[in-house]
C-alpha positions in Angstrom: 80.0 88.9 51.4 83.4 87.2 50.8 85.6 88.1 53.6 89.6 87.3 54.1 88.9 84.9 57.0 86.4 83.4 54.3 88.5 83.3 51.2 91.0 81.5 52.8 89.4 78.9 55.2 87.1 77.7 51.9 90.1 77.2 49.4 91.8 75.1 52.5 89.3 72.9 53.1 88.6 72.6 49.3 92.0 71.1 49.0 91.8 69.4 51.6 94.6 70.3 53.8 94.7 70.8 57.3 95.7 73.9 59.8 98.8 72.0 60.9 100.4 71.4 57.3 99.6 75.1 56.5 101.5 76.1 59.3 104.3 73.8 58.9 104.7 74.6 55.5 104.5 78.2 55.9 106.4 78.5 59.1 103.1 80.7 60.7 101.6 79.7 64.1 98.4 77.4 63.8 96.9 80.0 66.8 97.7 82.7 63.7 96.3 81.6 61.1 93.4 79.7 62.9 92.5 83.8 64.0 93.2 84.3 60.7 90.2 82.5 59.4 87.7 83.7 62.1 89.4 87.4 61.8 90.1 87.7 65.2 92.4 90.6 64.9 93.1 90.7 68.7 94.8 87.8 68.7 97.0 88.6 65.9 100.0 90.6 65.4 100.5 94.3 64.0 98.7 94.5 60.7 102.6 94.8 58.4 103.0 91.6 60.2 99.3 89.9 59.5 99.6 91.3 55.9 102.7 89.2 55.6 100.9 86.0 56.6 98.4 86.1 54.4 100.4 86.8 51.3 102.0 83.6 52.3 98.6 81.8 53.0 97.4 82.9 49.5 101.0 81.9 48.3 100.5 78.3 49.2 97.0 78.0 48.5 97.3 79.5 45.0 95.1 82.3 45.6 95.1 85.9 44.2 98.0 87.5 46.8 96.2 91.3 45.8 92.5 90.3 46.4 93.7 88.5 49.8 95.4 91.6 51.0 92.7 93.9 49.7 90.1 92.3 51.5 92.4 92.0 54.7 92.9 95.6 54.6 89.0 96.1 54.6 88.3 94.0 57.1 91.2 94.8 59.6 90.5 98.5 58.6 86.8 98.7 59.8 88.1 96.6 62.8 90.5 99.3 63.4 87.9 102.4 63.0 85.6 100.4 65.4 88.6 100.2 68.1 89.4 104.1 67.7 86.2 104.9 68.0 85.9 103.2 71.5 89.3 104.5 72.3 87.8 108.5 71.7 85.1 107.7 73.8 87.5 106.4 76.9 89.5 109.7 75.9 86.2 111.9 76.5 86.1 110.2 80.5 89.6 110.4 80.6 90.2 111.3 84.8 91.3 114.4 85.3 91.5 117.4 88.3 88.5 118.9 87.2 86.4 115.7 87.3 88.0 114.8 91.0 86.6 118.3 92.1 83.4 117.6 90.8 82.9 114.4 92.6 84.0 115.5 95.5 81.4 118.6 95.7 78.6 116.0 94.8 79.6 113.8 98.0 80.1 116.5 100.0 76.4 117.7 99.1 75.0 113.7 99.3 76.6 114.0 102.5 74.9 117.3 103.8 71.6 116.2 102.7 71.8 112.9 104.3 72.3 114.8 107.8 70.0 117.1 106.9 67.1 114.5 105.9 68.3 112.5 109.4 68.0 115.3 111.5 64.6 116.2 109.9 63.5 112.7 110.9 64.8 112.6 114.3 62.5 116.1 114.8 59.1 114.1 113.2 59.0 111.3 113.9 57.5 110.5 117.7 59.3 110.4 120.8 60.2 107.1 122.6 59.3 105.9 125.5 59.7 103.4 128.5 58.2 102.7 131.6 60.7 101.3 134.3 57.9 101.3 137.1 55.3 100.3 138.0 56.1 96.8 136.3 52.8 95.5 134.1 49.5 94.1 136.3 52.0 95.3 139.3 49.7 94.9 142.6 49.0 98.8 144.5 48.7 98.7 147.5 48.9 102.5 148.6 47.3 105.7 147.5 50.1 107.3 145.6 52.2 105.5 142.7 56.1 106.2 141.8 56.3 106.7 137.8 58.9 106.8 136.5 61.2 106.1 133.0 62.7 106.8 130.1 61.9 109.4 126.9 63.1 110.9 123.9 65.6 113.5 124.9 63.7 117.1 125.0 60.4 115.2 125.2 57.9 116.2 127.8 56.1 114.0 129.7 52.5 113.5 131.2 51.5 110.7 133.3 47.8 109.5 133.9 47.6 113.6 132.3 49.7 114.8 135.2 52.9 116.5 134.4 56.0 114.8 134.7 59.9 116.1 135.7 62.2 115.7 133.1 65.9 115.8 133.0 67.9 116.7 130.3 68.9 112.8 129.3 65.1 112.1 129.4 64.5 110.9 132.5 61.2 111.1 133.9 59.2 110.7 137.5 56.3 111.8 138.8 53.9 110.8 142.1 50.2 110.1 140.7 47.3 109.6 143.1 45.7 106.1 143.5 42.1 105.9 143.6 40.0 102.9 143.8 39.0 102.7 140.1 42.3 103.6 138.8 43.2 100.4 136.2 46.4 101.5 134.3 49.2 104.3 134.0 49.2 105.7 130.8 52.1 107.9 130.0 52.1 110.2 127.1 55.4 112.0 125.3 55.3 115.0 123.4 58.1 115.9 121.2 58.9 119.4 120.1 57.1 119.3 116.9 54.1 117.9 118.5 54.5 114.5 117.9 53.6 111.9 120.4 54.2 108.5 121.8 52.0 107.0 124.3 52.5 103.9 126.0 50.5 102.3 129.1 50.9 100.0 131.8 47.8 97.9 133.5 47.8 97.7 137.6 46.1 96.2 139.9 44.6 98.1 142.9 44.3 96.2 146.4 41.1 96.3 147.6 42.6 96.9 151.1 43.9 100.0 149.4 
C-alpha cells in the first residue's frame, strides 16, 4: 500500500535529488521532511503545519498536491486514533481520591496479615534454646550439676526430665543429680503450643566422683 512517507521518498530518489536540496529549496528542515518520509509524526509539527510541507514537497517534485495530502491525512489520521486511544486508556487510571483510599486499605490489610502470619509463626514454630553450663565434655567431679541457660520466652524447661525454674526473660536453672553412668545433660523446651526444641550437652564424670 502506497503511503505519503512512500510517495514522496520514491519520486525523490527517482529524480535523483537529495534531502538537503529539497530542504533548501523548499525552506523545510531536512529533520522534517526526513520524518516525513518514515512518517514519524512525533517528530513533526501540528498536522495544519505538516499538511503545509507536503503540499510544498509535492510542489517541487511535481506530484499530485491532492493525492499527497489525502494520503497524509490517512496516515496521520489513524496515527492520531491510535494516540487517543492510548490517551482514554491513561484517562481510565487517571489518580484520583477514591483510588488513594483504596490503596491505602489494601496496605493497611497486607500489613495486618503480615503481623498476623508473624505472630502465628513465632507461636509454631519451636522454642530456642542454649545451654550456658555445663560447657561440652565439661569434666564432673561432684554429685550434683548446676544447669543452667537460655529459652524462648514462655517456654518451659526440663533438664535430664527434671523440671527447670524459669523466669519471665527465659532464663533457666535447675540442680540435677550426678550418678556414675550419667554421660550428657539433655535439656528439653516446650513451647505453648507444644512445640519443642531439645538440645544436649556431653560430660564427663570423674571416676573419683
Amino acid at each position: 500500500m502506497i503511503t505519503v512517507g512512500r510517495y514522496l521518498k520514491e519520486e525523490r530518489v527517482k529524480q535523483g535529488k537529495l534531502i538537503a536540496e529539497l530542504s533548501r529549496e523548499t525552506r523545510i528542515k531536512m529533520e522534517f521532511i526526513k520524518a516525513i518520509e518514515k512518517e514519524n509524526w512525533t517528530a513533526l509539527p501540528d498536522y495544519s503545519v505538516v499538511v503545509g510541507f507536503v503540499k510544498n514537497l509535492a510542489s517541487y517534485l511535481d506530484l499530485d498536491r491532492e493525492r499527497a495530502v489525502a494520503l497524509l491525512r490517512r496516515d496521520y489520521v489513524h496515527v492520531k486514533k491510535e494516540v487517543g486511544r492510548k490517551s482514554k486508556i491513561l484517562t481510565m487510571f487517571k489518580w484520583n481520591p477514591q483510588m488513594t483510599f483504596g490503596i491505602g486499605f489494601i496496605l493497611i490489610i497486607l500489613t495486618l496479615l503480615g503481623y498476623l502470619g508473624y505472630q502465628y509463626y513465632r507461636f509454631t514454630r519451636p522454642p530456642k534454646i542454649e545451654i550456658i553450663a555445663p560447657s561440652e565434655e565439661q569434666v564432673i567431679y561432684e554429685n550434683e550439676l548446676y544447669v543452667y541457660g537460655i529459652a524462648s520466652k514462655g517456654a518451659s524447661v526440663e533438664v535430664n526430665e527434671q523440671p527447670a525454674q524459669v523466669d519471665e526473660n527465659g532464663n533457666f536453672s535447675t540442680i540435677i543429680k550426678v550418678l556414675p553412668e550419667t554421660s550428657s545433660v539433655r535439656v528439653v523446651a516446650k513451647s505453648r503450643m507444644g512445640k519443642e526444641m531439645v538440645v544436649e550437652r556431653k560430660i564427663i564424670v570423674s571416676k573419683t566422683n
